[in-house]
C-alpha positions in Angstrom: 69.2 97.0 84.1 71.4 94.8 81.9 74.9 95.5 80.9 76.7 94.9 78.2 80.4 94.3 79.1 81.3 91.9 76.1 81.4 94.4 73.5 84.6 96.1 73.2 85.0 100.0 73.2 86.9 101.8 71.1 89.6 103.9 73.3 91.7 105.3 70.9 90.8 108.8 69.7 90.8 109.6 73.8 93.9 110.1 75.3 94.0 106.9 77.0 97.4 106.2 78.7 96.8 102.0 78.2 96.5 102.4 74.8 98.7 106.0 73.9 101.7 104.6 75.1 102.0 101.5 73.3 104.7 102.5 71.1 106.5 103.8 74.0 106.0 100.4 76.7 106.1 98.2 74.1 107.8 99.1 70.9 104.7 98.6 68.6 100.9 99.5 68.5 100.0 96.4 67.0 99.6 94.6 70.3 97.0 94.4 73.0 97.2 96.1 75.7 96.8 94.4 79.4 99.0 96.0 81.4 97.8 99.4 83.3 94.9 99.2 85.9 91.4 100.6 84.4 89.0 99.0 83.0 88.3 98.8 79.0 84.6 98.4 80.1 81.9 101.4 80.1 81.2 102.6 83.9 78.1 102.8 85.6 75.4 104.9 83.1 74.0 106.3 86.3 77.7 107.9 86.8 77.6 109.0 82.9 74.3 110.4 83.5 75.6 112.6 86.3 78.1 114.2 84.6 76.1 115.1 81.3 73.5 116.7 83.4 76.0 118.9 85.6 78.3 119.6 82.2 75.1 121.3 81.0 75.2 124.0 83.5 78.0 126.4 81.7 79.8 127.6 84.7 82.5 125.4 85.8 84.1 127.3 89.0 85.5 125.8 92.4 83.4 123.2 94.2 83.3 121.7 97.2 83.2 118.4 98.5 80.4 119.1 101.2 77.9 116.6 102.9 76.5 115.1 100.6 80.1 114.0 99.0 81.3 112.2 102.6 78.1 110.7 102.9 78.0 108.7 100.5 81.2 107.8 101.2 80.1 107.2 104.9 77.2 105.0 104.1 79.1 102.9 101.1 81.9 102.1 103.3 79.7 100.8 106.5 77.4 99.0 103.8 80.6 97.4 102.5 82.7 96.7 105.2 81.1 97.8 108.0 83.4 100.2 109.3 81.6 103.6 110.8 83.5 106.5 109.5 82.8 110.6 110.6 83.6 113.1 108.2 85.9 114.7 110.0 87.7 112.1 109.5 88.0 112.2 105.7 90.5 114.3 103.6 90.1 114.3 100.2 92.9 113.7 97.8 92.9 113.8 93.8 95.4 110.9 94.0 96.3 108.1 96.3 99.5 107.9 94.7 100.7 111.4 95.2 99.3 111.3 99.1 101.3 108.3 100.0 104.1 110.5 99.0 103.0 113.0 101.3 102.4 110.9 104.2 105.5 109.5 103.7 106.9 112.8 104.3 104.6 113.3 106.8 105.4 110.4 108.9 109.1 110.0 108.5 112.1 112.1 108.3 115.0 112.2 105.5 116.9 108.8 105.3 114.5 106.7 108.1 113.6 103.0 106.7 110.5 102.4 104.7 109.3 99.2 104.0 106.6 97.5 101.1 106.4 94.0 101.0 107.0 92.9 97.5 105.7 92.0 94.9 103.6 95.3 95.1 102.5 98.4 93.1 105.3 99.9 91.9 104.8 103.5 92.4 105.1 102.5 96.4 109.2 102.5 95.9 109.2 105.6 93.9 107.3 107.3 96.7 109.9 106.1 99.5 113.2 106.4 97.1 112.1 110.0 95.7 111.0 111.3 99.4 114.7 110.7 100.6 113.8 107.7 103.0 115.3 104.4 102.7 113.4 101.7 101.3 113.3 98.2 102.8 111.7 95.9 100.5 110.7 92.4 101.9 109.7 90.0 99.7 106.4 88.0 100.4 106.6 84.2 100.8 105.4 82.6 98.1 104.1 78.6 99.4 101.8 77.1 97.2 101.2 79.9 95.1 99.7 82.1 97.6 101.4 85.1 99.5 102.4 85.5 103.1 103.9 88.2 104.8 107.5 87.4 106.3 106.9 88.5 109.5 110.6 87.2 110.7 112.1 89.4 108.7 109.6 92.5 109.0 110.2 91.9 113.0 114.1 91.8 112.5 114.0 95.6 110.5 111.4 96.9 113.1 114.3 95.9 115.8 116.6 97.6 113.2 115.0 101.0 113.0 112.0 100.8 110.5 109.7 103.6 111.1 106.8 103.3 108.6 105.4 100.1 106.5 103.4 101.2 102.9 100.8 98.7 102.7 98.6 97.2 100.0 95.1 95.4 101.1 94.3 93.7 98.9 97.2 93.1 97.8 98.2 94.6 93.8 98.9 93.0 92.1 98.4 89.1 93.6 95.1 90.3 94.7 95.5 88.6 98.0 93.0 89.2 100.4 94.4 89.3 104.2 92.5 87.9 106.9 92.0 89.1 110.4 95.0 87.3 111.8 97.4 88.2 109.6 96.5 91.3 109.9 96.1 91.6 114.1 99.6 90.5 114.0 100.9 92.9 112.1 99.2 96.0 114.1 100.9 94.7 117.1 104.1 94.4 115.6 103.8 98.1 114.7 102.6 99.0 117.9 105.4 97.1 119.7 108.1 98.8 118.0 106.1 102.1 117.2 105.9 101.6 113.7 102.5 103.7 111.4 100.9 102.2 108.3 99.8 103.7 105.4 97.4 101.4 104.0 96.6 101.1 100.0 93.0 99.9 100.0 92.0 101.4 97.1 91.1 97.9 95.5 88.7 96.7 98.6 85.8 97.1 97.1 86.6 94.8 94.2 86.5 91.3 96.6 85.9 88.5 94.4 84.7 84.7 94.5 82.9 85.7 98.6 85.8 87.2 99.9 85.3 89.9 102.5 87.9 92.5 102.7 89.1 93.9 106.4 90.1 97.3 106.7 93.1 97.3 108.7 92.2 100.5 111.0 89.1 99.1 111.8 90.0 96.3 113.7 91.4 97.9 116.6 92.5 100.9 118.7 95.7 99.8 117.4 94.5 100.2 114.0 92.7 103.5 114.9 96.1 105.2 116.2 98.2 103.4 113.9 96.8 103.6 110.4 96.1 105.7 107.3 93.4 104.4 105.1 93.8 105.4 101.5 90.4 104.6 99.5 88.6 106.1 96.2 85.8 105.2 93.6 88.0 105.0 91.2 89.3 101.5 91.1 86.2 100.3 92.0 84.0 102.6 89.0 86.5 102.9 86.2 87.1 106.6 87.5 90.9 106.8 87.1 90.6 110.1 85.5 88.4 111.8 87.2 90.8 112.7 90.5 88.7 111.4 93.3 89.8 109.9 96.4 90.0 110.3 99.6 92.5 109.3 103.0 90.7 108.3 106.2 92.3 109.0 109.9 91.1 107.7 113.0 93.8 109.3 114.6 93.9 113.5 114.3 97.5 113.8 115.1 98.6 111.7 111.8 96.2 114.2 109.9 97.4 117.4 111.1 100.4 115.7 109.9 99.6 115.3 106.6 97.7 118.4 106.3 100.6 120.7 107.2 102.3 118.9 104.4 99.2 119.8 101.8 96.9 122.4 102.9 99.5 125.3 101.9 99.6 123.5 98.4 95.6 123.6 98.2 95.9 119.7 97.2 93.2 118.7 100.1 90.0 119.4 98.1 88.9 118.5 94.2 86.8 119.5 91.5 83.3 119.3 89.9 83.3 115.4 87.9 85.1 114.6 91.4 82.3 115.8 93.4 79.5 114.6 91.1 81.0 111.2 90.4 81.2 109.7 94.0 78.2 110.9 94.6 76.5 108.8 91.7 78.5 106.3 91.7 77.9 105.5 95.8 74.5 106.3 95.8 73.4 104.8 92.5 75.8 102.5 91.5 75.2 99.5 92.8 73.5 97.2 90.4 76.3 97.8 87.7 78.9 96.8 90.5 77.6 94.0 91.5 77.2 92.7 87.7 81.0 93.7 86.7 82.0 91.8 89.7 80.9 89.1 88.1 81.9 89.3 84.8 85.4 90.0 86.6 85.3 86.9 88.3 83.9 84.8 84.8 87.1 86.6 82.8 89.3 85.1 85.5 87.9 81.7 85.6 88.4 81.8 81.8 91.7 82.9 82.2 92.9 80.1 84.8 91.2 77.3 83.0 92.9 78.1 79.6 96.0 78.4 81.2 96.0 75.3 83.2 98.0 73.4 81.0 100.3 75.7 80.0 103.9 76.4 81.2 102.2 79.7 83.0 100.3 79.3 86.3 97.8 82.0 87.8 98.5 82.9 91.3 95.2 82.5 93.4 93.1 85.6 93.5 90.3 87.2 95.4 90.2 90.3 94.7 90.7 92.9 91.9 90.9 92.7 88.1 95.1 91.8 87.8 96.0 88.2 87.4 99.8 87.8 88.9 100.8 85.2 86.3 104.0 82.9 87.4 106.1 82.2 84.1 109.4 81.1 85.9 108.7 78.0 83.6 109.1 79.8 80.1 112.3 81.9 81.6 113.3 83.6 85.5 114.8 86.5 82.7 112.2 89.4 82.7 113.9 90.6 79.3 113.2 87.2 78.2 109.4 87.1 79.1 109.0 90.3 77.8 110.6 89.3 74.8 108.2 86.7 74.8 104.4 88.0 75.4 105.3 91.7 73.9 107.3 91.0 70.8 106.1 87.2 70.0 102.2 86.8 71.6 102.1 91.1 71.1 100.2 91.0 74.1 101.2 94.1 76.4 100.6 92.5 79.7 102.8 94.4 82.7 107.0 93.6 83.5 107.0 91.8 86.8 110.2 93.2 88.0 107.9 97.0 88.1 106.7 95.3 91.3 110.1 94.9 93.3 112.2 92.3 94.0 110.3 89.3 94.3 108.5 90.4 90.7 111.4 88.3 88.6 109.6 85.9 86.8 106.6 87.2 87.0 104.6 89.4 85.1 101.1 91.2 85.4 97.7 90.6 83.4 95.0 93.3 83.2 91.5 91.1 82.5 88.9 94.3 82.6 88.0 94.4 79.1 85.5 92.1 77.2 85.9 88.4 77.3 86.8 88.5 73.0 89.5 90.6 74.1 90.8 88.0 76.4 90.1 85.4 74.3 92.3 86.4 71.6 94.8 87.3 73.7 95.6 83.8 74.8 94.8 82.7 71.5 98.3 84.7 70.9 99.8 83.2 74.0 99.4 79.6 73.1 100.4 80.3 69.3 103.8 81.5 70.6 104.2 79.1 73.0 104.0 76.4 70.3 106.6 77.9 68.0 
């Protein structure tokens, strides 16, 4: 089947936070809006499909998410990243930001240390500032415009008390994919000092340019005892508003945890377009994710190229659809830059300083919509960086 990601869609007449809130994020609605992370492309028809035939049924009561739900959970993950989950150890969650808040509770007690390593999604902080824990933000090295984790520093707060690290792989919004031996390391860090991970891997389906993503429980016993996996369609199908995803422990202990936090809430199971859009989208969608991987990685090679002689440089990317551009060149003054692309270009792409502290300078580029889209958006950028 072909699809036709280049023509743009319409978005306006549905309640579409990227484009509602305009006036609010930005001051105007005349501007194009780059900034939160869904795609402005149609999903899979096979998921579309799915839907229409179970809204035809006119009963809409309580559903389960039963066997057929986890597995094709359990088959998409071991086809793509080999990793053999059971359901048993699955909990589903209609948000993987409101579940990190839980675990955090979960996992730590009032006032303990919680770190992120930053630039990273910014909802991370308000889940570790608005739980009562103390947040520990450590800055990622940048060298040669690729991350690395300080692990100097991480080591130095683990000595210091730090009970629980809130981790993104790959990482939102550099897309940085980590490899095996960064990522060893850091499991036996945390088991030295007896420090648990909540990992953020909501993105690891969307690997770019032959990258292979690693989930971080997977590689060890370690991992197994020291990790919570946080995954969903919903990054990886456009299904941000559907309320599917899911948390995976290998180890029961940290999900009697969390479920003692949840179950009394009834927050561990979903609804109908939940339940009937993993299942298409695992089990039939794979020919549509294969081609807007593609077209993901074309947007961002059009991106970097028209860029390259600009003042603003594209961190290196492997994964996801959010270029982490580096405008320390125009202005270190987020006001400024904002200033800049929102008021001058009027091109909505995201505040870096959203991300934490190493965010200053920086600011965030959304590049899932149609390649016109994009292309008239740095048609903007370069006109205002000419004036």
């Amino acid at each position: 089947m072909n699809y036709n990601f280049d023509k743009p869609i319409d978005r306006l007449q549905t309640d579409s936070v990227k484009y509602g809130l305009r006036k609010v994020l930005f001051g105007t609605e005349d501007i194009i809006p780059l900034w939160v992370a869904d795609m402005d492309l149609p999903t899979a028809p096979e998921i579309t499909a799915a839907l229409v035939e179970r809204m035809q049924h006119p009963i809409y009561g309580y559903t389960l998410q039963g066997n057929l739900f986890w597995k094709a959970a359990i088959d998409w993950i071991k086809k793509r990243h080999n990793w053999e989950i059971k359901q048993h150890e699955f909990t589903f969650t209609p948000g993987i930001v409101p579940a990190i808040g839980f675990l955090v509770e979960a996992l730590t007690n009032i006032n303990e240390k919680v770190t992120i390593f930053s630039p990273v999604y910014g909802p991370f902080k308000d889940n570790i500032i608005g739980t009562g824990r103390e947040l520990v933000d450590i800055p990622l090295i940048n060298q040669n415009n690729y991350y690395y984790i300080d692990f100097e520093t991480l080591e130095n707060e683990m000595i210091n008390g730090l009970k629980l690290i809130v981790f993104c792989n790959p990482q939102n919004p550099s897309g940085r994919v980590w490899n095996k031996e960064e990522l060893q390391k850091l499991l036996l860090l945390c088991d030295q000092y007896d420090v648990n991970i909540i990992s953020d891997e909501i993105h690891a389906d969307l690997v770019l340019f032959d990258a292979i993503h690693i989930p971080l429980a997977s590689l060890s016993e370690i991992g197994k005892k020291r990790v919570v996996t946080c995954m969903a369609p919903s990054k990886t199908f456009n299904l941000a508003g559907l309320n599917c995803a899911y948390l995976i422990f290998k180890n029961k202990e940290l999900q009697r945890k969390y479920l003692a936090k949840v179950k009394h809430l009834h927050l561990d199971f979903g609804g109908i377009v939940a339940t009937t859009s993993q299942i298409a989208a695992y089990n039939n969608g794979e020919n549509w994710y294969q081609e807007v991987k593609k077209y993901f990685e074309g947007n961002i090679n059009y991106i970097i190229e028209e860029l390259s002689d600009s003042p603003i440089t594209v961190m290196k990317t492997n994964a996801t659809y959010l270029l982490w551009l580096d405008c320390r060149k125009i202005s270190n003054n987020n006001k400024i830059l904002k200033e800049f692309f929102h008021k001058k270009a009027k091109v909505g792409i995201q505040d870096g300083e959203m991300f934490g502290l190493a965010g200053q300078g920086f600011m965030r580029m959304n590049i899932a919509c149609a390649r016109s889209i994009l292309k008239e958006s740095v048609k903007r950028i370069k006109i205002a960086l000419d004036k």
